[in-house]
C-alpha positions in Angstrom: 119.5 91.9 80.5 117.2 94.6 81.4 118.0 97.4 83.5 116.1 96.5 86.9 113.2 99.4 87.3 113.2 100.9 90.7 109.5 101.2 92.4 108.3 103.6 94.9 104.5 102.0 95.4 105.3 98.3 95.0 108.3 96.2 96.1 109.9 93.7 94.1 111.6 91.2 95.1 113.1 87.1 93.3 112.7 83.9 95.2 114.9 82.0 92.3 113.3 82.3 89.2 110.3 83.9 90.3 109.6 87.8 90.3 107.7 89.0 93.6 105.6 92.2 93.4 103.8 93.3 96.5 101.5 96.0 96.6 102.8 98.8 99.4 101.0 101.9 98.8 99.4 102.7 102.0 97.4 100.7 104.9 95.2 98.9 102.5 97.4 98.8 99.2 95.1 100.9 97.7 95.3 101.3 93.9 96.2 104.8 91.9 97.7 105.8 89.7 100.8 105.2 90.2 100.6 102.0 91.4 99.0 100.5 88.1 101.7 102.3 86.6 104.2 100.2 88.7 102.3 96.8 88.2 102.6 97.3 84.2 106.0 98.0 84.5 106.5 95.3 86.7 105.0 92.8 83.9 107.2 94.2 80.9 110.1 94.1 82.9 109.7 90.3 83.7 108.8 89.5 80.3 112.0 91.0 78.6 113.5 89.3 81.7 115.0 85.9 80.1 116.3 84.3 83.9 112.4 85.4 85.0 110.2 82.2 84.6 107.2 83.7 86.6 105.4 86.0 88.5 104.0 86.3 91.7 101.5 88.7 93.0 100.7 89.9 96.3 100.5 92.7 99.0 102.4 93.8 102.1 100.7 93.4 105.5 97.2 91.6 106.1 95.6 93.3 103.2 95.6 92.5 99.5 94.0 95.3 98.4 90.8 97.5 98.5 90.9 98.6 95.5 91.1 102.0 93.5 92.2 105.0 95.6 88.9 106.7 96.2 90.5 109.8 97.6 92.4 110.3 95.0 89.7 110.0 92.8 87.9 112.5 95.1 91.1 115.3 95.5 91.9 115.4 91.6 89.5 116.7 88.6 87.5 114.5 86.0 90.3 114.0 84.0 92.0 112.2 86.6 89.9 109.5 86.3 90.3 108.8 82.9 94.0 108.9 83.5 93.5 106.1 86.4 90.8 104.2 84.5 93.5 104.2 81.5 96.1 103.1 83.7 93.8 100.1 85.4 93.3 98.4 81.6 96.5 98.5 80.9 97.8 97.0 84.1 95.0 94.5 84.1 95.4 93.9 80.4 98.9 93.6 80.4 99.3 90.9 83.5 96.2 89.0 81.7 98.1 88.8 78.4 101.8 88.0 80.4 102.8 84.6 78.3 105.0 83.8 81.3 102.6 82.2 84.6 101.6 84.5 86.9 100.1 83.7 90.6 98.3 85.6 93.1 98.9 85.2 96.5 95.7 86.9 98.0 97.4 87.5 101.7 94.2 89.6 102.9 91.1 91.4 101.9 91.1 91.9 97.8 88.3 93.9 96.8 86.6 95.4 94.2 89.4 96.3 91.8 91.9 94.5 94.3 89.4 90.9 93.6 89.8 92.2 89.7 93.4 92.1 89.7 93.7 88.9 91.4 91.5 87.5 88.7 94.1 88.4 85.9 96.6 85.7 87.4 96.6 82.6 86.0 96.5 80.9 89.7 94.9 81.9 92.6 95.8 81.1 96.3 93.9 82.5 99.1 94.7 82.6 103.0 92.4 81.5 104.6 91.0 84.9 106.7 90.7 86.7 104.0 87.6 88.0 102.0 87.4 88.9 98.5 84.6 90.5 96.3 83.2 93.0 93.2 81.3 95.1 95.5 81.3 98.0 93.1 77.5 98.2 92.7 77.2 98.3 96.3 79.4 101.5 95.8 77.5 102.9 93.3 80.2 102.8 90.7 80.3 101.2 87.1 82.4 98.2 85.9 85.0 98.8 83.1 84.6 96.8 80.3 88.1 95.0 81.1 86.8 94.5 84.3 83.8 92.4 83.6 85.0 90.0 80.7 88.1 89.3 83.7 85.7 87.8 85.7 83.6 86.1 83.3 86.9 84.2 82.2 87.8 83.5 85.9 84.4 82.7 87.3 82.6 81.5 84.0 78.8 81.0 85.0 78.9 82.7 88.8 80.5 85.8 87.1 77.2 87.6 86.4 76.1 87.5 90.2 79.1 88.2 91.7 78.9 91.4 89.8 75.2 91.6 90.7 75.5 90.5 94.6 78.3 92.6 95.3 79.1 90.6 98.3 82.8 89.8 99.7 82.9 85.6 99.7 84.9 84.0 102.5 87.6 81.7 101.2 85.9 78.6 100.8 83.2 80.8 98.7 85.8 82.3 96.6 86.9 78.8 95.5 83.6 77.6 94.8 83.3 80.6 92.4 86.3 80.5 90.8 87.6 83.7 92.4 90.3 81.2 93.8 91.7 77.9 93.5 93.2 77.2 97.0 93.1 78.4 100.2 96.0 78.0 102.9 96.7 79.4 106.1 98.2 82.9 105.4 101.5 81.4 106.9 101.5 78.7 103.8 100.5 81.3 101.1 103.6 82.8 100.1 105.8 79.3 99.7 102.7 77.9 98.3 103.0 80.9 95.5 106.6 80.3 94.7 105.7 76.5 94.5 103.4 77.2 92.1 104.9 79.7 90.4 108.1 77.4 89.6 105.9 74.4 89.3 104.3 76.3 86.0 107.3 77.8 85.0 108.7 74.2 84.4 106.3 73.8 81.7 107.6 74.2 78.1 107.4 78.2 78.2 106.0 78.6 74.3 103.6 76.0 74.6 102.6 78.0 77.7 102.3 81.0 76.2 100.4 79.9 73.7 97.7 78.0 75.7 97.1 81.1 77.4 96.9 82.6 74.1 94.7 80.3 73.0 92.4 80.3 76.2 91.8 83.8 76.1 91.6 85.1 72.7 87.2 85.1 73.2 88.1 87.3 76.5 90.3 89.5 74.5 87.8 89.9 71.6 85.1 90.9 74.1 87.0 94.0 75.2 87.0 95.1 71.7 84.5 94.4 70.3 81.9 97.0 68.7 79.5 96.9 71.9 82.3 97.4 74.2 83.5 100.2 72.4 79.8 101.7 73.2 79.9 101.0 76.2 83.4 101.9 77.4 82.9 105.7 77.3 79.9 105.2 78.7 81.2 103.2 82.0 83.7 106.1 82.2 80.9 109.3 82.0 79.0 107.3 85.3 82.5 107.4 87.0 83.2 111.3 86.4 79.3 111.7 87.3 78.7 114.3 90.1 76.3 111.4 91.7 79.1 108.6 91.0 81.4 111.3 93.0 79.2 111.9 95.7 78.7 108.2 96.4 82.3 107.5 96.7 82.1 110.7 99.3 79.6 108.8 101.4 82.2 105.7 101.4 84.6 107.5 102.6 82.5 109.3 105.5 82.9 108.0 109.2 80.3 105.7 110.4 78.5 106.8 113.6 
Protein backbone atom coordinates (compact mmCIF):
# COMPACT_ATOMS: atom_id res chain seq x y z
CA UNK A 1 0.00 0.00 0.00
CA UNK A 2 1.10 3.50 -0.70
CA UNK A 3 1.43 6.10 1.71
CA UNK A 4 -1.76 8.44 1.09
CA UNK A 5 -0.20 12.03 -0.28
CA UNK A 6 -1.64 14.88 1.50
CA UNK A 7 -2.91 17.92 -0.92
CA UNK A 8 -3.17 21.59 -0.16
CA UNK A 9 -4.82 22.72 -3.80
CA UNK A 10 -7.00 19.68 -4.51
CA UNK A 11 -9.05 17.41 -2.18
CA UNK A 12 -9.21 13.88 -2.47
CA UNK A 13 -11.56 11.94 -1.43
CA UNK A 14 -12.99 7.49 -2.19
CA UNK A 15 -16.53 6.70 -2.98
CA UNK A 16 -15.67 2.64 -2.77
CA UNK A 17 -13.21 1.90 -5.24
CA UNK A 18 -13.07 5.11 -6.86
CA UNK A 19 -10.50 8.00 -6.13
CA UNK A 20 -12.17 11.60 -6.19
CA UNK A 21 -9.96 14.66 -6.91
CA UNK A 22 -11.63 18.00 -6.90
CA UNK A 23 -9.99 21.04 -7.93
CA UNK A 24 -10.06 23.73 -4.75
CA UNK A 25 -7.52 26.32 -5.51
CA UNK A 26 -9.46 29.53 -5.41
CA UNK A 27 -13.09 30.85 -6.73
CA UNK A 28 -12.64 29.48 -10.08
CA UNK A 29 -10.19 26.36 -9.57
CA UNK A 30 -7.81 28.06 -11.37
CA UNK A 31 -4.74 26.08 -12.47
CA UNK A 32 -0.79 26.74 -11.26
CA UNK A 33 1.55 25.36 -10.54
CA UNK A 34 0.98 23.71 -7.90
CA UNK A 35 -2.11 22.38 -8.67
CA UNK A 36 -0.82 20.35 -11.78
CA UNK A 37 1.69 19.35 -9.48
CA UNK A 38 -1.19 17.90 -7.15
CA UNK A 39 -3.30 16.35 -10.19
CA UNK A 40 0.03 14.29 -11.23
CA UNK A 41 0.47 13.20 -8.03
CA UNK A 42 -2.94 12.37 -7.69
CA UNK A 43 -2.68 9.94 -10.87
CA UNK A 44 0.56 8.07 -9.67
CA UNK A 45 -0.73 7.63 -6.41
CA UNK A 46 -3.97 5.84 -7.75
CA UNK A 47 -2.11 3.80 -10.11
CA UNK A 48 0.30 2.23 -7.49
CA UNK A 49 -3.02 2.13 -5.54
CA UNK A 50 -4.04 -1.78 -6.02
CA UNK A 51 -7.82 -1.30 -3.98
CA UNK A 52 -8.16 2.03 -6.59
CA UNK A 53 -10.13 0.88 -9.71
CA UNK A 54 -10.72 4.48 -10.99
CA UNK A 55 -10.62 7.98 -11.07
CA UNK A 56 -12.82 10.65 -10.93
CA UNK A 57 -12.29 14.24 -11.78
CA UNK A 58 -14.00 17.28 -10.81
CA UNK A 59 -13.96 20.72 -8.97
CA UNK A 60 -15.46 22.23 -5.75
CA UNK A 61 -18.25 24.80 -6.07
CA UNK A 62 -20.08 25.69 -9.49
CA UNK A 63 -16.98 26.00 -11.42
CA UNK A 64 -14.82 23.32 -13.08
CA UNK A 65 -12.13 25.42 -13.94
CA UNK A 66 -10.95 28.49 -15.87
CA UNK A 67 -7.95 27.47 -16.55
CA UNK A 68 -4.20 28.37 -16.06
CA UNK A 69 -3.63 30.97 -13.30
CA UNK A 70 -3.08 34.09 -15.35
CA UNK A 71 -1.85 36.12 -12.35
CA UNK A 72 0.48 33.99 -11.50
CA UNK A 73 1.69 33.91 -14.74
CA UNK A 74 1.65 37.77 -14.59
CA UNK A 75 3.38 38.18 -10.79
CA UNK A 76 6.44 35.62 -11.50
CA UNK A 77 9.32 36.02 -14.28
CA UNK A 78 9.62 34.15 -17.74
CA UNK A 79 10.88 31.21 -16.29
CA UNK A 80 7.82 30.67 -14.44
CA UNK A 81 6.06 29.82 -17.28
CA UNK A 82 8.12 27.20 -18.44
CA UNK A 83 7.92 25.75 -14.99
CA UNK A 84 3.94 25.84 -15.25
CA UNK A 85 3.86 24.92 -18.96
CA UNK A 86 6.14 21.85 -17.83
CA UNK A 87 3.98 21.08 -15.06
CA UNK A 88 0.61 21.21 -17.40
CA UNK A 89 2.13 18.24 -19.94
CA UNK A 90 2.89 16.28 -17.40
CA UNK A 91 -0.35 16.48 -15.53
CA UNK A 92 -2.20 16.19 -18.79
CA UNK A 93 0.10 13.53 -20.11
CA UNK A 94 0.10 11.61 -17.21
CA UNK A 95 -4.01 11.32 -16.57
CA UNK A 96 -4.20 10.70 -20.59
CA UNK A 97 -1.77 7.78 -20.28
CA UNK A 98 -3.60 6.46 -16.54
CA UNK A 99 -4.27 2.60 -17.67
CA UNK A 100 -6.93 2.62 -14.91
CA UNK A 101 -10.60 4.71 -16.24
CA UNK A 102 -10.68 8.01 -15.49
CA UNK A 103 -14.07 10.29 -15.57
CA UNK A 104 -14.63 13.91 -15.58
CA UNK A 105 -17.38 15.29 -13.91
CA UNK A 106 -17.52 18.80 -15.50
CA UNK A 107 -19.73 20.49 -12.39
CA UNK A 108 -19.38 24.12 -13.95
CA UNK A 109 -17.54 26.27 -16.44
CA UNK A 110 -14.17 24.28 -17.83
CA UNK A 111 -12.24 26.47 -19.95
CA UNK A 112 -9.42 26.82 -21.83
CA UNK A 113 -6.95 24.62 -20.07
CA UNK A 114 -9.83 23.66 -17.58
CA UNK A 115 -11.93 22.10 -21.22
CA UNK A 116 -8.15 20.59 -21.92
CA UNK A 117 -7.98 18.66 -18.82
CA UNK A 118 -11.40 17.45 -19.06
CA UNK A 119 -10.53 16.04 -22.45
CA UNK A 120 -7.76 13.74 -20.99
CA UNK A 121 -10.55 11.57 -19.15
CA UNK A 122 -11.64 8.74 -20.78
CA UNK A 123 -15.50 9.90 -20.01
CA UNK A 124 -16.97 12.93 -19.89
CA UNK A 125 -20.20 14.06 -17.96
CA UNK A 126 -21.36 17.50 -18.06
CA UNK A 127 -24.15 19.44 -15.88
CA UNK A 128 -26.20 20.70 -17.63
CA UNK A 129 -25.47 24.80 -16.86
CA UNK A 130 -22.29 24.67 -17.53
CA UNK A 131 -20.15 25.97 -20.52
CA UNK A 132 -16.97 24.59 -21.72
CA UNK A 133 -14.43 25.83 -24.51
CA UNK A 134 -10.57 26.43 -26.03
CA UNK A 135 -10.92 30.07 -25.99
CA UNK A 136 -7.12 30.61 -25.99
CA UNK A 137 -6.90 32.37 -29.29
CA UNK A 138 -9.56 34.63 -28.14
CA UNK A 139 -6.88 35.33 -25.43
CA UNK A 140 -4.18 35.79 -27.48
CA UNK A 141 -2.23 32.85 -26.20
CA UNK A 142 -0.71 29.74 -27.99
CA UNK A 143 -1.73 26.01 -27.68
CA UNK A 144 0.84 23.57 -26.37
CA UNK A 145 1.53 20.80 -28.42
CA UNK A 146 -0.06 18.36 -25.71
CA UNK A 147 -2.84 20.47 -25.76
CA UNK A 148 -3.92 20.24 -29.39
CA UNK A 149 -3.33 16.47 -30.18
CA UNK A 150 -5.92 16.16 -26.70
CA UNK A 151 -8.44 17.56 -28.44
CA UNK A 152 -8.03 16.13 -31.77
CA UNK A 153 -8.31 12.60 -30.03
CA UNK A 154 -11.47 13.82 -28.07
CA UNK A 155 -13.17 15.75 -30.70
CA UNK A 156 -11.69 14.07 -33.89
CA UNK A 157 -12.99 16.24 -37.00
CA UNK A 158 -14.59 19.45 -34.83
CA UNK A 159 -11.15 19.69 -33.04
CA UNK A 160 -9.63 22.10 -35.55
CA UNK A 161 -12.50 24.75 -35.10
CA UNK A 162 -12.94 24.57 -31.71
CA UNK A 163 -9.34 25.61 -31.50
CA UNK A 164 -10.07 28.12 -34.26
CA UNK A 165 -13.63 29.51 -32.92
CA UNK A 166 -12.57 29.83 -29.49
CA UNK A 167 -16.13 29.80 -28.36
CA UNK A 168 -17.46 28.25 -24.94
CA UNK A 169 -20.32 25.43 -26.30
CA UNK A 170 -23.36 25.03 -24.06
CA UNK A 171 -23.80 21.37 -22.94
CA UNK A 172 -25.75 19.98 -25.65
CA UNK A 173 -22.85 21.61 -28.07
CA UNK A 174 -20.16 20.11 -26.06
CA UNK A 175 -21.65 16.60 -26.73
CA UNK A 176 -22.23 17.13 -30.23
CA UNK A 177 -18.43 17.88 -30.43
CA UNK A 178 -17.10 15.39 -28.42
CA UNK A 179 -16.05 17.63 -25.66
CA UNK A 180 -18.65 15.52 -23.61
CA UNK A 181 -20.54 12.48 -23.67
CA UNK A 182 -23.54 13.28 -21.24
CA UNK A 183 -25.06 15.94 -19.75
CA UNK A 184 -27.17 15.73 -16.39
CA UNK A 185 -28.43 18.05 -14.04
CA UNK A 186 -25.46 19.14 -11.86
CA UNK A 187 -27.45 17.39 -8.90
CA UNK A 188 -26.98 13.86 -11.02
CA UNK A 189 -23.37 14.54 -12.07
CA UNK A 190 -21.38 13.32 -9.29
CA UNK A 191 -23.36 9.69 -8.73
CA UNK A 192 -23.45 9.65 -12.35
CA UNK A 193 -19.39 9.81 -12.24
CA UNK A 194 -18.97 7.15 -9.59
CA UNK A 195 -21.49 5.07 -11.71
CA UNK A 196 -19.40 5.29 -14.36
CA UNK A 197 -16.36 5.14 -12.89
CA UNK A 198 -17.17 1.69 -11.23
CA UNK A 199 -19.09 0.63 -14.32
CA UNK A 200 -15.48 0.78 -16.27
CA UNK A 201 -13.56 -0.37 -13.54
CA UNK A 202 -15.48 -3.75 -13.79
CA UNK A 203 -13.96 -4.24 -17.06
CA UNK A 204 -10.98 -6.70 -17.15
CA UNK A 205 -8.34 -3.97 -15.98
CA UNK A 206 -5.29 -5.18 -18.49
CA UNK A 207 -7.43 -5.50 -21.35
CA UNK A 208 -8.43 -1.91 -20.34
CA UNK A 209 -5.27 -0.68 -20.06
CA UNK A 210 -4.29 -1.87 -23.11
CA UNK A 211 -7.15 -0.64 -25.27
CA UNK A 212 -6.30 2.66 -24.08
CA UNK A 213 -2.88 1.88 -24.99
CA UNK A 214 -3.81 0.84 -28.10
CA UNK A 215 -6.30 3.89 -28.85
CA UNK A 216 -3.87 6.38 -28.26
CA UNK A 217 -0.54 5.44 -29.30
CA UNK A 218 -1.06 7.91 -32.83
CA UNK A 219 -1.94 10.78 -30.11
CA UNK A 220 1.12 9.95 -28.23
CA UNK A 221 3.36 9.85 -31.30
CA UNK A 222 2.09 13.26 -32.40
CA UNK A 223 3.51 14.96 -29.21
CA UNK A 224 6.83 13.67 -30.23
CA UNK A 225 7.20 13.67 -33.11
CA UNK A 226 9.98 15.81 -35.08
CA UNK A 227 7.46 18.76 -36.01
CA UNK A 228 6.30 18.91 -32.53
CA UNK A 229 9.59 19.13 -31.21
CA UNK A 230 9.79 22.44 -33.63
CA UNK A 231 7.14 23.61 -32.63
CA UNK A 232 7.06 23.06 -28.83
CA UNK A 233 9.67 25.81 -28.00
CA UNK A 234 8.11 27.80 -30.26
CA UNK A 235 4.50 27.71 -28.54
CA UNK A 236 6.44 28.48 -25.27
CA UNK A 237 8.58 31.83 -26.76
CA UNK A 238 4.77 33.36 -27.76
CA UNK A 239 3.79 32.60 -24.03
CA UNK A 240 6.91 34.40 -22.35
CA UNK A 241 6.28 37.15 -25.30
CA UNK A 242 5.96 40.74 -23.86
CA UNK A 243 2.71 41.07 -26.27
CA UNK A 244 1.45 37.40 -25.08
CA UNK A 245 2.01 39.08 -21.43
CA UNK A 246 0.30 42.19 -22.07
CA UNK A 247 -2.74 40.41 -23.47
CA UNK A 248 -3.27 38.33 -20.50
CA UNK A 249 -3.04 41.89 -18.58
CA UNK A 250 -6.00 43.15 -20.62
CA UNK A 251 -7.92 39.83 -19.46
CA UNK A 252 -7.41 40.47 -16.27
CA UNK A 253 -8.48 44.33 -16.35
CA UNK A 254 -12.00 45.36 -15.07
CA UNK A 255 -14.55 45.87 -17.56
CA UNK A 256 -16.25 49.32 -17.54
Amino acid sequence: MTDTPQFKRTNMSRSGSTAVLALASDKVNSLDREVLLEISTFVEYCEQEIGIGALVLTGEGSVFSAGLNVTEVLSNDKAYTDDLLDALNDALVRLFRCPKPTVAAINGAAIAGGCILASACDKRIIAEEARIGVTELRVGVSFPIVAIELLKHACGSHAEQLILNAELLDADGACRSGLAHESLPRSELYAAAISAAEQLASLDAGAYALAKASIRRVAFSSMEDDGSHVLDPQVRDHWKDDQTRANLEKLLKPKS
